[in-house]
Jmol script that loads the backbone (N, CA, C; Angstrom):
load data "model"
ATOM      1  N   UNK A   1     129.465  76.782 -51.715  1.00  0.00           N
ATOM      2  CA  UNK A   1     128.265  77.205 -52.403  1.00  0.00           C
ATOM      3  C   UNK A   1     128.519  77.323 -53.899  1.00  0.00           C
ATOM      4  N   UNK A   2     129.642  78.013 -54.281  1.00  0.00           N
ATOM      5  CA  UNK A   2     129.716  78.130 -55.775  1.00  0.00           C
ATOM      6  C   UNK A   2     130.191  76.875 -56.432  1.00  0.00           C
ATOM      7  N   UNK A   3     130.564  75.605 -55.591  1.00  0.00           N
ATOM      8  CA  UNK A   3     130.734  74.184 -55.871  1.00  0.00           C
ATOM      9  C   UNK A   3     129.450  73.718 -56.589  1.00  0.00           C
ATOM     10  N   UNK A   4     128.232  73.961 -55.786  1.00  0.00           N
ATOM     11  CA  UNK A   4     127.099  73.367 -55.775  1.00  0.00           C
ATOM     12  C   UNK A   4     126.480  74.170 -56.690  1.00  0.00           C
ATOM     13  N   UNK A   5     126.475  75.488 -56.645  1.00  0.00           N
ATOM     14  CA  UNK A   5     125.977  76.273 -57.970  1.00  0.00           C
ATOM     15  C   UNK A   5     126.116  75.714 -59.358  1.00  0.00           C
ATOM     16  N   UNK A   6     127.624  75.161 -59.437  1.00  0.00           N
ATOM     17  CA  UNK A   6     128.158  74.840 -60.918  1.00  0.00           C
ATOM     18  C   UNK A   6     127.479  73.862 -61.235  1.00  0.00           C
ATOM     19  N   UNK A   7     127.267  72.985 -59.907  1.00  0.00           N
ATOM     20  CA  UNK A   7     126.737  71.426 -59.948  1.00  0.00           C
ATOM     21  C   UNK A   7     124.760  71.598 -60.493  1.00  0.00           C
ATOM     22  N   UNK A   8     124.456  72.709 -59.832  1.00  0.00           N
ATOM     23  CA  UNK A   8     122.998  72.792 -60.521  1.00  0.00           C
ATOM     24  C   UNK A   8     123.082  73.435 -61.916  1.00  0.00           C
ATOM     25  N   UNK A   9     124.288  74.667 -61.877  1.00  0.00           N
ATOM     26  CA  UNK A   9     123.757  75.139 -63.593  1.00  0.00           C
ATOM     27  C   UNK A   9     124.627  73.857 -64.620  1.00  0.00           C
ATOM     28  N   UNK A  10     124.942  72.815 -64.194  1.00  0.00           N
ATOM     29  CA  UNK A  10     125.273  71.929 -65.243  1.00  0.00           C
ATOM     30  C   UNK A  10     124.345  70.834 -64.925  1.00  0.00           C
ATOM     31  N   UNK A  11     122.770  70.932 -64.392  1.00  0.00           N
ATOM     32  CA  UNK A  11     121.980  69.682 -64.390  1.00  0.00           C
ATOM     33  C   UNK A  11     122.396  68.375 -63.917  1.00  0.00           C
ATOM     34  N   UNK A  12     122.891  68.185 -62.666  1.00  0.00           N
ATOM     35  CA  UNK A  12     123.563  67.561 -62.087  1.00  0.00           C
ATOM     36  C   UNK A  12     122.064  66.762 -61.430  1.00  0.00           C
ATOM     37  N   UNK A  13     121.923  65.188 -61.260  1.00  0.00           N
ATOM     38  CA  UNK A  13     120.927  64.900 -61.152  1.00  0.00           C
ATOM     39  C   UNK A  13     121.168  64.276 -59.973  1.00  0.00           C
ATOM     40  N   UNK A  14     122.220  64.093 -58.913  1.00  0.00           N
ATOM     41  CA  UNK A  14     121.877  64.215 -57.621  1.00  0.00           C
ATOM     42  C   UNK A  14     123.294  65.264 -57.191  1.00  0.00           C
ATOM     43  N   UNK A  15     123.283  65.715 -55.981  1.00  0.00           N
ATOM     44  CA  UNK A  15     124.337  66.486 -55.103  1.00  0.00           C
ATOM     45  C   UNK A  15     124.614  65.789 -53.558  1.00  0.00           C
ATOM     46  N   UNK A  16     126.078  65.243 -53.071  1.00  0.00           N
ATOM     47  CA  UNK A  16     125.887  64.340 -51.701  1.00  0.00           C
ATOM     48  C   UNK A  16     126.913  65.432 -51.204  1.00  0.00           C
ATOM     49  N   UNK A  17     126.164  66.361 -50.172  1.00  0.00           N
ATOM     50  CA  UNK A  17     126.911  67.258 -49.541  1.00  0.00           C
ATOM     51  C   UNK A  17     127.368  66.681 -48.373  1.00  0.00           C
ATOM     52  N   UNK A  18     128.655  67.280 -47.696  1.00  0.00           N
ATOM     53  CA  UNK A  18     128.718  66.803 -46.140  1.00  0.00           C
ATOM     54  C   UNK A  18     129.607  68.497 -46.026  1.00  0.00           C
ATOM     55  N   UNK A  19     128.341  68.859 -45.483  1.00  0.00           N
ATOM     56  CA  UNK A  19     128.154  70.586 -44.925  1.00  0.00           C
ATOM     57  C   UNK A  19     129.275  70.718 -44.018  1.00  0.00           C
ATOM     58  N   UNK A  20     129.667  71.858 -44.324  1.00  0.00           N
ATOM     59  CA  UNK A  20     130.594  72.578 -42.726  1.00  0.00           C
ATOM     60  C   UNK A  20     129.687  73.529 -41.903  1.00  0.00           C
ATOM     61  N   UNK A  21     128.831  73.836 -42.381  1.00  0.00           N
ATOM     62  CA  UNK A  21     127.325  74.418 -41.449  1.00  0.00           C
ATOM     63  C   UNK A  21     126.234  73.861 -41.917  1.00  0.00           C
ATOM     64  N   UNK A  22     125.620  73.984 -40.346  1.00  0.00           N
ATOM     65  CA  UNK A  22     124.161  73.728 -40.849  1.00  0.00           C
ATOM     66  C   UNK A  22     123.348  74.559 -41.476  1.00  0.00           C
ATOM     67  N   UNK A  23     123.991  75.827 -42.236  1.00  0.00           N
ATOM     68  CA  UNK A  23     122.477  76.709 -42.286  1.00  0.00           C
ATOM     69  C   UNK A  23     123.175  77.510 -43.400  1.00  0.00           C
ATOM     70  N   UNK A  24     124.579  77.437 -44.006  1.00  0.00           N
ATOM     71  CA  UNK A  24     125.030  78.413 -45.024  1.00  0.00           C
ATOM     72  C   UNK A  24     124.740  77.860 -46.497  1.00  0.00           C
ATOM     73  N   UNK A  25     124.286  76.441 -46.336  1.00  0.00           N
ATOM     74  CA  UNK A  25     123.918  76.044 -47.959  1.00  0.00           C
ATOM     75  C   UNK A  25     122.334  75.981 -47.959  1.00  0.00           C
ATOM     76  N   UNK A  26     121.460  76.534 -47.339  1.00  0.00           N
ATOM     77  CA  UNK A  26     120.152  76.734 -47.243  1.00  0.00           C
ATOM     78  C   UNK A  26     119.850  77.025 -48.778  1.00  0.00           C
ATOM     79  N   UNK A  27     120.207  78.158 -49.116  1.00  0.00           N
ATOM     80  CA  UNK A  27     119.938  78.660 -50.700  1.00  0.00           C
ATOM     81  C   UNK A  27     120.006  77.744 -51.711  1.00  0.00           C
ATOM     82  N   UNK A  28     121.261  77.245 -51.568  1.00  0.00           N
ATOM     83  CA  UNK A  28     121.985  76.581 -52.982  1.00  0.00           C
ATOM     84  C   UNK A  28     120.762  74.974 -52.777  1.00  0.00           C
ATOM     85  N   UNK A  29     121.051  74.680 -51.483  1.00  0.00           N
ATOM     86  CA  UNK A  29     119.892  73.508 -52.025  1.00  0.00           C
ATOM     87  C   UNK A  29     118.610  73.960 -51.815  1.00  0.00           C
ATOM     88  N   UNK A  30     117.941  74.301 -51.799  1.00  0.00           N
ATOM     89  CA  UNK A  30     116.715  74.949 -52.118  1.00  0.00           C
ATOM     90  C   UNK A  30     116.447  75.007 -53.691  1.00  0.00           C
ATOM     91  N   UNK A  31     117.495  75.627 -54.020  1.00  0.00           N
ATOM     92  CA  UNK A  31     117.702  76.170 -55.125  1.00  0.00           C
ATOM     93  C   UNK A  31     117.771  74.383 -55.663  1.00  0.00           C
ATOM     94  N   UNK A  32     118.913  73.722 -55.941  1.00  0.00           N
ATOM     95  CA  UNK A  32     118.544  72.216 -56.405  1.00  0.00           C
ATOM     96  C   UNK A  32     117.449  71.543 -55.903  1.00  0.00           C
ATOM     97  N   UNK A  33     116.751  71.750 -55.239  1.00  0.00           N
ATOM     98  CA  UNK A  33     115.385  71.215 -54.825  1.00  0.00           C
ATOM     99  C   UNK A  33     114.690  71.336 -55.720  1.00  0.00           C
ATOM    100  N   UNK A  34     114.419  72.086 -55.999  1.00  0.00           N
ATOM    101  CA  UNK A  34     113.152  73.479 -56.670  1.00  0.00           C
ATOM    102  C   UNK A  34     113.718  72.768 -58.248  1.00  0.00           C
ATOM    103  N   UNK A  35     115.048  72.351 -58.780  1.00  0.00           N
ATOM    104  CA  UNK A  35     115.047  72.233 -60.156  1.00  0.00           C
ATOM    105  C   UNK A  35     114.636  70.633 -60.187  1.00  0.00           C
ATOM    106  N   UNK A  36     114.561  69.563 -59.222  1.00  0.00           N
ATOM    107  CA  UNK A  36     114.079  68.638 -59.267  1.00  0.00           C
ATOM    108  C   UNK A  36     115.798  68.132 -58.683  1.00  0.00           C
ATOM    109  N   UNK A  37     116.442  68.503 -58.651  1.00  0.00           N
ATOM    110  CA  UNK A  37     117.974  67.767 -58.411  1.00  0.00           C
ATOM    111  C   UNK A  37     118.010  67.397 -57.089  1.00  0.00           C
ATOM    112  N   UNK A  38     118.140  65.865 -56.665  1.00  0.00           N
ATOM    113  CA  UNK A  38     118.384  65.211 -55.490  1.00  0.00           C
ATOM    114  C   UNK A  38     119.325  65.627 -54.773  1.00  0.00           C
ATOM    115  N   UNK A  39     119.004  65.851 -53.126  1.00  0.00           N
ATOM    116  CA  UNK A  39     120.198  66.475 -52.238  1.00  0.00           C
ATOM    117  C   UNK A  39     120.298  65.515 -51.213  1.00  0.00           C
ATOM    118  N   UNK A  40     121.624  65.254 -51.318  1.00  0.00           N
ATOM    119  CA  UNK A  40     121.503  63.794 -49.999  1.00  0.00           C
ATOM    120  C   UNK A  40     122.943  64.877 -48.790  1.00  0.00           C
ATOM    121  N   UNK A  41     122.125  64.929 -47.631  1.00  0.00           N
ATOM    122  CA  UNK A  41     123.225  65.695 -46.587  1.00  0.00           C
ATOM    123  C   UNK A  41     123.576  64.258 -46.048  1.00  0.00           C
ATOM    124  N   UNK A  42     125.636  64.039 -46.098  1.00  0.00           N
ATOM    125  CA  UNK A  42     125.944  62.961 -45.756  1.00  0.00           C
ATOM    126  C   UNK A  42     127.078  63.629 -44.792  1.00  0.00           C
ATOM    127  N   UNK A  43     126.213  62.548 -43.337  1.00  0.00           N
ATOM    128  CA  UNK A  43     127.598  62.994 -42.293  1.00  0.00           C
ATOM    129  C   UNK A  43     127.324  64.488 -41.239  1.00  0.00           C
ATOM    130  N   UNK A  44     126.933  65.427 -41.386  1.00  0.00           N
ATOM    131  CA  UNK A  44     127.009  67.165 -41.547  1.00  0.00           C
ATOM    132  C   UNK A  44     125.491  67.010 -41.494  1.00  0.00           C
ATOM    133  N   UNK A  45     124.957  68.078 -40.176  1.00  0.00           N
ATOM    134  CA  UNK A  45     123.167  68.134 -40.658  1.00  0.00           C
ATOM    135  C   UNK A  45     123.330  69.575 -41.241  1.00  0.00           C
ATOM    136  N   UNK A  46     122.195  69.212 -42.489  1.00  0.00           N
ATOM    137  CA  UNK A  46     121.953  70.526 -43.225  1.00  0.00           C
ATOM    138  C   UNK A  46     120.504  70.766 -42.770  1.00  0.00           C
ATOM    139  N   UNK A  47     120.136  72.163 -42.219  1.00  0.00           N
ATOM    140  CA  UNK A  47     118.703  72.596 -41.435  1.00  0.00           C
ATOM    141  C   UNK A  47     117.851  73.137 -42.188  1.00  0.00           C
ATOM    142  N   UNK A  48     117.382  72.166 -42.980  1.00  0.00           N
ATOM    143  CA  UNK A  48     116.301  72.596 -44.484  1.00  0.00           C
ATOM    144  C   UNK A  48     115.558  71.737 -44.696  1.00  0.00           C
ATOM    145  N   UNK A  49     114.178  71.365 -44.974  1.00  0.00           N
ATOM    146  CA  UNK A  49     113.565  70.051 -44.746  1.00  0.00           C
ATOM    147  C   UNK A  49     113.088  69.902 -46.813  1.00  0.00           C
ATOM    148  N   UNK A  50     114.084  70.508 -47.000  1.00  0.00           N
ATOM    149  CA  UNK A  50     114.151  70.384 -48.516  1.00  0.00           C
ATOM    150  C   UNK A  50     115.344  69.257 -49.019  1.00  0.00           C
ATOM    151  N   UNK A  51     115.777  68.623 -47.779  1.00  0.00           N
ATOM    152  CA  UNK A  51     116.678  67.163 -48.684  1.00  0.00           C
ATOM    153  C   UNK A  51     115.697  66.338 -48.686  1.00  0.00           C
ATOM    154  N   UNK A  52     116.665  65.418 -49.974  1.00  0.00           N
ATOM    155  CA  UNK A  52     116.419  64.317 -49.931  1.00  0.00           C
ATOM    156  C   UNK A  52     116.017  62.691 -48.994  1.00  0.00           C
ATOM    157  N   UNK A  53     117.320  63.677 -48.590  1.00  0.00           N
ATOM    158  CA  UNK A  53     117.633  62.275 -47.790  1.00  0.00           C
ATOM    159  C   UNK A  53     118.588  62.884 -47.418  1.00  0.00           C
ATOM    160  N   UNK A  54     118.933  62.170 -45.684  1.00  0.00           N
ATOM    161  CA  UNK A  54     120.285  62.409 -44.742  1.00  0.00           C
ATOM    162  C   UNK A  54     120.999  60.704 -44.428  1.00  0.00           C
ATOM    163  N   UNK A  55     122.132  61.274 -44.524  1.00  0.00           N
ATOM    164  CA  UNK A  55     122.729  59.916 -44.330  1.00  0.00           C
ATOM    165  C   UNK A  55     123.856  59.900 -43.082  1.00  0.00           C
ATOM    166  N   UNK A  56     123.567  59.821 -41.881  1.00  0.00           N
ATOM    167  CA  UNK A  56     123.786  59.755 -40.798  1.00  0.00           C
ATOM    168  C   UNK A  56     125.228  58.488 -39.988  1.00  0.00           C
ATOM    169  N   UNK A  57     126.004  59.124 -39.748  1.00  0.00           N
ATOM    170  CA  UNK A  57     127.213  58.441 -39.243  1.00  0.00           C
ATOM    171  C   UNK A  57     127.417  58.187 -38.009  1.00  0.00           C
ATOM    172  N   UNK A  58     128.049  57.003 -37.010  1.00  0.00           N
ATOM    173  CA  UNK A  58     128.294  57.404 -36.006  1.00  0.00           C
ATOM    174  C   UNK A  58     129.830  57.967 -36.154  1.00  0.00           C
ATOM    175  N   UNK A  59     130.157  58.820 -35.623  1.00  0.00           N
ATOM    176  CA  UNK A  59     131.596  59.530 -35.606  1.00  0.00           C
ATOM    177  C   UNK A  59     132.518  58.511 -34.611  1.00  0.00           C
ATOM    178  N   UNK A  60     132.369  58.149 -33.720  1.00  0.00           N
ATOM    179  CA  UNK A  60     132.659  57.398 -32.744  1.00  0.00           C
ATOM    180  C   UNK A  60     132.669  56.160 -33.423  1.00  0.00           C
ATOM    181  N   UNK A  61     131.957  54.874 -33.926  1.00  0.00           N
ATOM    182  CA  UNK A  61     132.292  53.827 -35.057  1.00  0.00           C
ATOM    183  C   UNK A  61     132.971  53.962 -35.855  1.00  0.00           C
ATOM    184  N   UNK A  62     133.021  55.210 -36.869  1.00  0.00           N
ATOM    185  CA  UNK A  62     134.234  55.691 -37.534  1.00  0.00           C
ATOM    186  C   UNK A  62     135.333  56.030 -37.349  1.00  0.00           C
ATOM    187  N   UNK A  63     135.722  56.629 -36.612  1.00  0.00           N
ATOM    188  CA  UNK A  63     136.954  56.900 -35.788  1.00  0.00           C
ATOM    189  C   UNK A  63     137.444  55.611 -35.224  1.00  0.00           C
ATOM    190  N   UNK A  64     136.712  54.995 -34.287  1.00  0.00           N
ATOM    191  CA  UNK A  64     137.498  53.653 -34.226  1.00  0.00           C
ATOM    192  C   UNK A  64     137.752  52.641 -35.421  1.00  0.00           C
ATOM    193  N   UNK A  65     136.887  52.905 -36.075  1.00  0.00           N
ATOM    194  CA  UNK A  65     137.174  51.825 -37.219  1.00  0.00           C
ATOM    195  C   UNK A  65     138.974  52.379 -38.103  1.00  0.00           C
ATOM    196  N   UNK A  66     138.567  53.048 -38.016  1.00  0.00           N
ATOM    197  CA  UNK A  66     139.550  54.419 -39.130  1.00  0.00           C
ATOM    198  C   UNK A  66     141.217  54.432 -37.928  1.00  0.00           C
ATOM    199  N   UNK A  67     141.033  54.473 -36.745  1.00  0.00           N
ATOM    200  CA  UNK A  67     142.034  54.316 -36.342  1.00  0.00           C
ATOM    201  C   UNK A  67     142.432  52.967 -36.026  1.00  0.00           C
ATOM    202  N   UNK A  68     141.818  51.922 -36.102  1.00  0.00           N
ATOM    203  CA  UNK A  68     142.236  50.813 -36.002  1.00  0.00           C
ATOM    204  C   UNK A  68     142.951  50.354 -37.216  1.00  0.00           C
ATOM    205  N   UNK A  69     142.318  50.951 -38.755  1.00  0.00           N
ATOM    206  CA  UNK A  69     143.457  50.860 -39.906  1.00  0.00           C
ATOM    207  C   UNK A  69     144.554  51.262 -40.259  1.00  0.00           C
ATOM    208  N   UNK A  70     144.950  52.902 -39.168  1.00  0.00           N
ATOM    209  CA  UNK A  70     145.709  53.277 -39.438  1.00  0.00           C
ATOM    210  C   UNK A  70     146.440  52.672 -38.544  1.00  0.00           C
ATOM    211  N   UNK A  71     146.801  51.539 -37.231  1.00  0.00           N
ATOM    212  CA  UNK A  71     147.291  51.540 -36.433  1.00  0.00           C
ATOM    213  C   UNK A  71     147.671  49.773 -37.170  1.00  0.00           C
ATOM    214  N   UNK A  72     147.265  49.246 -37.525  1.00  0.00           N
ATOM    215  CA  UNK A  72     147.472  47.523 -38.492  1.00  0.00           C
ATOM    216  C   UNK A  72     148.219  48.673 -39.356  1.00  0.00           C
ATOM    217  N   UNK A  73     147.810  49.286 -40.655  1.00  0.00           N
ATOM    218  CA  UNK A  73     148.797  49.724 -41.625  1.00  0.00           C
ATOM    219  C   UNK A  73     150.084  50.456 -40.885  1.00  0.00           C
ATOM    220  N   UNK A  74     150.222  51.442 -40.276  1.00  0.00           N
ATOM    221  CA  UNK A  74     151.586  51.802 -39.784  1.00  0.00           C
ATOM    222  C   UNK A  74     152.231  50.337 -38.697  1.00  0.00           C
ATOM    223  N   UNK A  75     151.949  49.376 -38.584  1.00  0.00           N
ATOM    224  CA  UNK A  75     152.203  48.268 -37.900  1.00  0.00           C
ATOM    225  C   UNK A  75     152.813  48.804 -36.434  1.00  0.00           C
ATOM    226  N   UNK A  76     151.889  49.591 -35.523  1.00  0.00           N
ATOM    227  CA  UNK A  76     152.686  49.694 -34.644  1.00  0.00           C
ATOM    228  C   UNK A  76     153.409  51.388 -34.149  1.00  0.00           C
ATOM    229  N   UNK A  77     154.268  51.520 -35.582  1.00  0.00           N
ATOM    230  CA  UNK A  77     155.267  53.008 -35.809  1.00  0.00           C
ATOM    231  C   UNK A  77     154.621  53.718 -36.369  1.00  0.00           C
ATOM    232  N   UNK A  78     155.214  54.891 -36.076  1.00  0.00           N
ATOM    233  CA  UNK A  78     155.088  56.245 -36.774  1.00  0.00           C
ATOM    234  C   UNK A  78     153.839  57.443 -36.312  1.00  0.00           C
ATOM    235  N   UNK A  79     153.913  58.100 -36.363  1.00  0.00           N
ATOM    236  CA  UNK A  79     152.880  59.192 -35.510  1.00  0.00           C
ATOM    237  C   UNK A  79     151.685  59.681 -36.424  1.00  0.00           C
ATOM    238  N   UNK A  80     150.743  60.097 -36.057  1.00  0.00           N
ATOM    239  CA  UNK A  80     149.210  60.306 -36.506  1.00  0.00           C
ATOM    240  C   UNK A  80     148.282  61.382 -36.511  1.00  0.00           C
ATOM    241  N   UNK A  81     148.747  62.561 -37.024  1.00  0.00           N
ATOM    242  CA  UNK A  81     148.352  63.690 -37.077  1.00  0.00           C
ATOM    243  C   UNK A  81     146.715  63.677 -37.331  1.00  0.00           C
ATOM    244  N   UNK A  82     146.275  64.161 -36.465  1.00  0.00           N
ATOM    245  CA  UNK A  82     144.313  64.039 -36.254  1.00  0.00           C
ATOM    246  C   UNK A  82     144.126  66.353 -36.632  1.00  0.00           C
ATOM    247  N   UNK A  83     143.351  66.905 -37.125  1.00  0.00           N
ATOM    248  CA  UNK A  83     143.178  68.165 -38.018  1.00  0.00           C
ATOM    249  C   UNK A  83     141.382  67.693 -37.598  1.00  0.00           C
ATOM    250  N   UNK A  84     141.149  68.632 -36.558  1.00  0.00           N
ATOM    251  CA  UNK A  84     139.343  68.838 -36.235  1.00  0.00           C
ATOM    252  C   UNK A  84     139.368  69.779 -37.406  1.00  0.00           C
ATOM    253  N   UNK A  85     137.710  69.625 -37.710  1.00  0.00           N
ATOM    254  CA  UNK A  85     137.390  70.106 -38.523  1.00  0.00           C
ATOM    255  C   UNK A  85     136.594  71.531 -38.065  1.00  0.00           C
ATOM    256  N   UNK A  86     135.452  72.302 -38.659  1.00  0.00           N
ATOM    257  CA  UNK A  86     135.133  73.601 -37.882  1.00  0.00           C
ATOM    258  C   UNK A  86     134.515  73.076 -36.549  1.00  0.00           C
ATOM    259  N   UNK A  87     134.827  74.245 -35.671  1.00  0.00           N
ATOM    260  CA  UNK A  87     134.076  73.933 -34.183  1.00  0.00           C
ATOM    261  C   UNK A  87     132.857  73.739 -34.412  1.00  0.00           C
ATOM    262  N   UNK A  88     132.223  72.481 -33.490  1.00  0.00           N
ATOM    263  CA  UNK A  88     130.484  72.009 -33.237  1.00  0.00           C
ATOM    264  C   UNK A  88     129.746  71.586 -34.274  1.00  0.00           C
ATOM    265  N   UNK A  89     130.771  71.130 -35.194  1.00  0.00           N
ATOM    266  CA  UNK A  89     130.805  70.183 -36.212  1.00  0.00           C
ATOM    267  C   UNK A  89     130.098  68.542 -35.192  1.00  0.00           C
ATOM    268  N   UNK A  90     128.988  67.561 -35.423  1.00  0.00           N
ATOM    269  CA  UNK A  90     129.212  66.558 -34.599  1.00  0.00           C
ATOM    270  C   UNK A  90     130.178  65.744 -34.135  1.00  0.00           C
ATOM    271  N   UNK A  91     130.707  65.447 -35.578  1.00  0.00           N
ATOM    272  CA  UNK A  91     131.627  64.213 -35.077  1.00  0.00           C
ATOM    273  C   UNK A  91     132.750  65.125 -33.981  1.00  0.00           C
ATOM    274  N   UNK A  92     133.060  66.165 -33.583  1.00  0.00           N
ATOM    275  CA  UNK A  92     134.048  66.719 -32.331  1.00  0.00           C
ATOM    276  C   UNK A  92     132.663  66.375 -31.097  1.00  0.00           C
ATOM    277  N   UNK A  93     131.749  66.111 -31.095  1.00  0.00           N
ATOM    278  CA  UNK A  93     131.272  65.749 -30.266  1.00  0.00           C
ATOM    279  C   UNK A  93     131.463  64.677 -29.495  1.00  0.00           C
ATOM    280  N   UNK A  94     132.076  63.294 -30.133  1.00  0.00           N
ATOM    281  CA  UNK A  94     131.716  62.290 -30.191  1.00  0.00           C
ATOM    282  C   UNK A  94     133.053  61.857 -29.419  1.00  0.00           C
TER     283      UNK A  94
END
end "model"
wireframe off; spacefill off
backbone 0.3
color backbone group
């Protein structure tokens, strides 16, 4: 939140969030709404019908895509530490 704060009190003319909740940056974009500043939720649903625009991933296409690079670049070797992100986040859905 105080990321996005700085980003509106310095007239920031768009913001591309990818939320760790759906409902704790309610304020802050509201708040860039209201000054005219574009909010694009990318990845992460934000539950405010004050974006811009959502930009929607499959987690499952990504992940395979993403592990298929890491598996050509390590050719084979070496191990692959995977770090979920907060619980009921989508992409742990997927």
């Amino acid at each position: 939140m105080q990321q996005i704060q700085a980003m509106i009190d310095a007239n920031t003319d768009v913001i591309i969030v990818d939320a760790g909740s759906p409902t704790a940056l309610d304020r802050v974009v509201g708040q860039a709404c209201r000054k005219g500043i574009a909010v694009i939720s990318f990845d992460s649903p934000i539950h405010t019908d004050q974006l811009t625009t959502k930009i929607e991933v499959s987690a499952k296409s990504w992940g395979d895509a993403t592990a298929n690079w890491l598996i050509d670049t390590l050719g084979g070797k070496g191990k692959i530490l995977v770090l979920n992100g907060p619980a009921g986040i989508d992409a742990q859905a997927s």
